[in-house]
N, CA, C and O of each residue as an XYZ file, in Angstrom:
400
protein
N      -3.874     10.862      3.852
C      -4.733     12.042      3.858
C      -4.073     13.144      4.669
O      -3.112     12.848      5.379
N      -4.489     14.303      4.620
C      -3.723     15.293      5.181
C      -4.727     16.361      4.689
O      -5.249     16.403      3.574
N      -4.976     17.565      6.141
C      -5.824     18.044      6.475
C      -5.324     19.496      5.530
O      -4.141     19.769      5.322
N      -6.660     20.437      4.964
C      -5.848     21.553      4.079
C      -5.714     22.591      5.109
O      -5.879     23.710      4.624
N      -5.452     22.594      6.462
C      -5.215     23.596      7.382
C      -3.612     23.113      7.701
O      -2.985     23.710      8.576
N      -2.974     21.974      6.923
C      -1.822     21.964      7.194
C      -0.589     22.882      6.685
O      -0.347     22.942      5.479
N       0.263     23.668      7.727
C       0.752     24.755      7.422
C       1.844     24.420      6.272
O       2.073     23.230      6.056
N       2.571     25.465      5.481
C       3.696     24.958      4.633
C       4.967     24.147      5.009
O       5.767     25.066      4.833
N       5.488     23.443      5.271
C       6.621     22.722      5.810
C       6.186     21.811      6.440
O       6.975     21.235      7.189
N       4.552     21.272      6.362
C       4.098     19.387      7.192
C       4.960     18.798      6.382
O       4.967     19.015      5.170
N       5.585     18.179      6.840
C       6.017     16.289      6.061
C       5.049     15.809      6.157
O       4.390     16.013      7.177
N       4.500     14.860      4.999
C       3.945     14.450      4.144
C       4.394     12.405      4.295
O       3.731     11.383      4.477
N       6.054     12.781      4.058
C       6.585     11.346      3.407
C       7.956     11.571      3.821
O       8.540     12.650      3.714
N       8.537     10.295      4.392
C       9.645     10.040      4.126
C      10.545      8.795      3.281
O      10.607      7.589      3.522
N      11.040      9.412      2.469
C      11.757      8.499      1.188
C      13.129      7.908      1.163
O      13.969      8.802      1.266
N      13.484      7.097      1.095
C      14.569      6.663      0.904
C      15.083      6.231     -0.573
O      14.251      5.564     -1.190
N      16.004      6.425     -1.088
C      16.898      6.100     -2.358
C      17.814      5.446     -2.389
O      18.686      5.701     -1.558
N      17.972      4.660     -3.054
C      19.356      3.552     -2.921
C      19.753      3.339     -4.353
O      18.874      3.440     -5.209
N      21.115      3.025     -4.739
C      21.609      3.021     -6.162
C      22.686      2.333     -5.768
O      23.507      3.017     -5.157
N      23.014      0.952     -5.948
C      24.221      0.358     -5.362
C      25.231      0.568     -6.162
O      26.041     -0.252     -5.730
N      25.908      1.283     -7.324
C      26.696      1.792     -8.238
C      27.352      2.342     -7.707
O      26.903      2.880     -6.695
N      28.992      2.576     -8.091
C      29.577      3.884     -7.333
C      30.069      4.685     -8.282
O      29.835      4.525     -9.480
N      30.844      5.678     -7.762
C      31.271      6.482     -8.899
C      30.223      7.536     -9.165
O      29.499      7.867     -8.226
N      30.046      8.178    -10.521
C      29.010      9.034    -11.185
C      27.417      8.362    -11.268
O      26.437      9.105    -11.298
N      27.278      6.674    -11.304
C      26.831      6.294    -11.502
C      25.887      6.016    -10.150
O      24.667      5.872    -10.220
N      26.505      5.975     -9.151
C      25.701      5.718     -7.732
C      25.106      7.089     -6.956
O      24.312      7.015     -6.018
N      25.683      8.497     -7.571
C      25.532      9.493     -7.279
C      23.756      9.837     -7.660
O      23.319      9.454     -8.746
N      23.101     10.363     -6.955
C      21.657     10.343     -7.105
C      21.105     11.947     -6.941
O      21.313     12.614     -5.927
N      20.441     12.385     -8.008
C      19.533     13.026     -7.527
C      17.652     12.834     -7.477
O      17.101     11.889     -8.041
N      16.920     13.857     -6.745
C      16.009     13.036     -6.321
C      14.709     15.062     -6.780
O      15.098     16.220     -6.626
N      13.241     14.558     -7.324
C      12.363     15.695     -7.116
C      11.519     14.767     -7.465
O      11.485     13.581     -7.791
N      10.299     16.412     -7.155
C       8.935     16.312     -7.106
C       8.685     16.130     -8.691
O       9.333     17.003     -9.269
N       8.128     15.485     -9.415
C       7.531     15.965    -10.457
C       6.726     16.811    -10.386
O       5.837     16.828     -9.535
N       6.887     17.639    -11.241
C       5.294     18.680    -11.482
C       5.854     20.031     -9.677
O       5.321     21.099     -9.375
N       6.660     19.528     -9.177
C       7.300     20.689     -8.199
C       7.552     21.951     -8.494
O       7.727     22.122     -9.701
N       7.640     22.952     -7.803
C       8.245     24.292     -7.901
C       7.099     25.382     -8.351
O       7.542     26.379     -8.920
N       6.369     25.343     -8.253
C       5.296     26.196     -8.302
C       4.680     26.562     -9.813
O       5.184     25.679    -10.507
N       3.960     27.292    -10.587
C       3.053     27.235    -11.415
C       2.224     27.220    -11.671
O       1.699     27.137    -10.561
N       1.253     27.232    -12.500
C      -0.131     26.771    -12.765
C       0.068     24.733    -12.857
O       0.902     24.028    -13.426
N      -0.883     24.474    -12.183
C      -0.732     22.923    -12.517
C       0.193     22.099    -11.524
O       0.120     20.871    -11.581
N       1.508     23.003    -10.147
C       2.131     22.582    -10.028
C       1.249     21.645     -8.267
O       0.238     21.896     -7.611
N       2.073     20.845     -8.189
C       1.767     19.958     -7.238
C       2.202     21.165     -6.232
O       2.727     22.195     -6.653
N       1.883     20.885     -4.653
C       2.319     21.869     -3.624
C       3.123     20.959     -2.463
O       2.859     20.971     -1.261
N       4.371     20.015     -3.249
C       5.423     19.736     -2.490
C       6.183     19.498     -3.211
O       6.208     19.209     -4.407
N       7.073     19.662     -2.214
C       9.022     19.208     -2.554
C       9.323     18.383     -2.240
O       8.583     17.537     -1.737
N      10.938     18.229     -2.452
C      11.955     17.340     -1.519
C      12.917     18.222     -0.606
O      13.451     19.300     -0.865
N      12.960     17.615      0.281
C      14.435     18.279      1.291
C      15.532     16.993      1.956
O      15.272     16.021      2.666
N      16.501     17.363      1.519
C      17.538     16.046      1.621
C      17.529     16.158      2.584
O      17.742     17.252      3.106
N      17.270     15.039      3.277
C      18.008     14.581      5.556
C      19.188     14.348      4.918
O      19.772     15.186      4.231
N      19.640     12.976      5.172
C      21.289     12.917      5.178
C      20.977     11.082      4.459
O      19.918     10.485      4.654
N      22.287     10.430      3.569
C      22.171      9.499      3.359
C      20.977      8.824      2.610
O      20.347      7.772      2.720
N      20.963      9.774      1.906
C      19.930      9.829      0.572
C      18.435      9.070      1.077
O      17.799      8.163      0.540
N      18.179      9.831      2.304
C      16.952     10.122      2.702
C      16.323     11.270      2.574
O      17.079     12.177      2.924
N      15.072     11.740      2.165
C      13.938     12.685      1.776
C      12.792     12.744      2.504
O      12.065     11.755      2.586
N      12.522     13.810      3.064
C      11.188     14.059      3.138
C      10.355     14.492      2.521
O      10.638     15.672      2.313
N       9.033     14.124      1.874
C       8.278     15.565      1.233
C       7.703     16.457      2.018
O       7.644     16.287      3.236
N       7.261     17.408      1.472
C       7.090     18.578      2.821
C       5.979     18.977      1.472
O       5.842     18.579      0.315
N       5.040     20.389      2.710
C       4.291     21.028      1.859
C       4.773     22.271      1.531
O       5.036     22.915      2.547
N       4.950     22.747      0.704
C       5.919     24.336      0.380
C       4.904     25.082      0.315
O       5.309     26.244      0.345
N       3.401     25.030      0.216
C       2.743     26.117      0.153
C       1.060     25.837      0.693
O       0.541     24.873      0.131
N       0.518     26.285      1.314
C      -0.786     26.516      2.030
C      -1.844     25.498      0.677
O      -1.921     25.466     -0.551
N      -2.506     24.784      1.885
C      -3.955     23.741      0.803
C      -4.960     24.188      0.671
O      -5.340     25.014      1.501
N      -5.861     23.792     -0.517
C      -7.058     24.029     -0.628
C      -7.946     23.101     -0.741
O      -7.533     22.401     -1.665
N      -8.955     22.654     -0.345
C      -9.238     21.440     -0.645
C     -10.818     21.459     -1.681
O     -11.411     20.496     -2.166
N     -11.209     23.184     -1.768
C     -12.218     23.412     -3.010
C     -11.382     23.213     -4.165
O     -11.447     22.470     -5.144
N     -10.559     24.114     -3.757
C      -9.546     23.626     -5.173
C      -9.129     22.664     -6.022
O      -8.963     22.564     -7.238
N      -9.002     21.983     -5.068
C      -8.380     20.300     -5.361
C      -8.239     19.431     -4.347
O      -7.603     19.734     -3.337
N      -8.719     18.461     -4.484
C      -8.928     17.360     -3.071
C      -8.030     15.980     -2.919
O      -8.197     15.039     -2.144
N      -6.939     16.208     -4.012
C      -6.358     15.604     -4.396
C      -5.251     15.744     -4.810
O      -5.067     16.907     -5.169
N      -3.904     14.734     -5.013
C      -3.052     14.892     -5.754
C      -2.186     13.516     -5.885
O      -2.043     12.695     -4.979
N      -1.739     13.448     -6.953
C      -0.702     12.510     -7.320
C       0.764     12.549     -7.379
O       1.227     12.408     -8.510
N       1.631     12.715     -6.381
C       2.780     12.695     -6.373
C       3.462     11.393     -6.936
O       3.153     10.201     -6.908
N       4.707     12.236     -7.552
C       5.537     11.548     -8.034
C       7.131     11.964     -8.016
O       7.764     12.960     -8.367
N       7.477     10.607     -7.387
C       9.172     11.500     -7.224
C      10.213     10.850     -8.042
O      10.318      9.632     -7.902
N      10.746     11.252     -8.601
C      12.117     10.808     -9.760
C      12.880     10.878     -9.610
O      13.184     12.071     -9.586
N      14.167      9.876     -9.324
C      15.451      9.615     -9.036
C      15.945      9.614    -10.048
O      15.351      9.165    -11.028
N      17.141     10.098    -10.120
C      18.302      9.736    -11.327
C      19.426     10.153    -11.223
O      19.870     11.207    -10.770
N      19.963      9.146    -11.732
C      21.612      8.926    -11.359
C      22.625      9.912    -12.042
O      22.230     11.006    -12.448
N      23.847      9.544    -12.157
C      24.868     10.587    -12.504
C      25.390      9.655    -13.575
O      26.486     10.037    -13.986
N      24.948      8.543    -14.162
C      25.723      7.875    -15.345
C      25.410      8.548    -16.402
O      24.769      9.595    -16.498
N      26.013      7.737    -17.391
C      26.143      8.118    -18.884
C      26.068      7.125    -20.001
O      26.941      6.654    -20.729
N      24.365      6.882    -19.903
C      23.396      7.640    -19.695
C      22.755      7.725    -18.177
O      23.033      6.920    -17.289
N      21.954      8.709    -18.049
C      21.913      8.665    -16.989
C      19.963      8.022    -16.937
O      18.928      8.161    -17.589
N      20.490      7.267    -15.638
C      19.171      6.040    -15.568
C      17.952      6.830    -14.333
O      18.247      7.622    -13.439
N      17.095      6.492    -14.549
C      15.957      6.962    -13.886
C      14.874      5.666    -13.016
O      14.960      4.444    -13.142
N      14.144      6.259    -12.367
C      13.284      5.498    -11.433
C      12.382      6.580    -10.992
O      12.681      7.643    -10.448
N      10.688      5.904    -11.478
C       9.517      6.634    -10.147
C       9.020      6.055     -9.685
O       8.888      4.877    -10.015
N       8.457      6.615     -8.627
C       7.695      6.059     -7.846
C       6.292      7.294     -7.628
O       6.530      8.502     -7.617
N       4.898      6.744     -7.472
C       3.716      7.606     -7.036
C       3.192      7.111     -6.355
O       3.223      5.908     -6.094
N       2.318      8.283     -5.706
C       1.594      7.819     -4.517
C       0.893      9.073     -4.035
O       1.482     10.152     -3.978
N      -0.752      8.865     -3.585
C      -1.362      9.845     -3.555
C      -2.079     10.580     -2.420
O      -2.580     10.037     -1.435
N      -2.062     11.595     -2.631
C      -2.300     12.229     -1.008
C      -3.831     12.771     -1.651
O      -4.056     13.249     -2.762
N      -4.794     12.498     -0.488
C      -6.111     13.456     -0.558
C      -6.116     14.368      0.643
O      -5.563     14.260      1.737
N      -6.954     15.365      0.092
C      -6.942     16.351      0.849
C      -8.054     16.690      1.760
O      -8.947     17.355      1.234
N      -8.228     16.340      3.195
C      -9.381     16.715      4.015
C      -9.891     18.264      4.338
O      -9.157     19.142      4.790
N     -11.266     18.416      4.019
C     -11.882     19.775      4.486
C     -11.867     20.277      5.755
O     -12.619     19.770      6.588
N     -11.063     21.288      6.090
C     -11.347     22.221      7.229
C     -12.356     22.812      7.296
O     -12.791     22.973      6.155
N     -13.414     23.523      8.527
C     -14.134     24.086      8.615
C     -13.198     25.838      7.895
O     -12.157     26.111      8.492
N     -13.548     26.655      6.937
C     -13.161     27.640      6.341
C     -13.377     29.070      7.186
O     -12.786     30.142      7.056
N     -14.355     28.712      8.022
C     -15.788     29.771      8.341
C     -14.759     30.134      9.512
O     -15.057     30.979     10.356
């Protein structure tokens, strides 16, 4: 849970990724589904630490009339050919601040 007075940049989550492959194939990238803003879009990212660790963070101010809820989902995928995928979800609700 996480309060909607939390400013843009709370961490949320920290993620780790692992791909024991090397080459193109062990090379990883990592997002938010439904990320980057929009109608519909979730209100977090990823930001790489180091050693294909992630945090999610909040990129933009909560509402919790709005939506009291959300379903994150983050998608890994590799650099092969083809290139292979993995998700994982997990859900954050959103607690009411006094507004007033």
């Amino acid at each position: 849970a996480l309060s909607e007075a939390a400013p843009p940049g709370t961490v949320i989550a920290l993620v780790r990724v692992t791909d024991r492959d090397s080459g193109k194939n062990g090379q990883l990238q990592c997002r938010v589904l439904g990320g980057g803003g929009g109608p519909g879009a979730v209100p977090f990212t990823l930001e790489e630490n180091y050693d294909n660790f992630y945090t999610v963070v909040t990129d933009r101010p909560l509402d919790r009339e709005a939506q009291d809820e959300y379903n994150v989902t983050i998608v890994a995928r590799d650099g092969g050919n083809p290139p292979l995928n993995s998700t994982k979800s997990f859900s954050v609700r959103i607690l009411d601040e006094n507004d007033n």
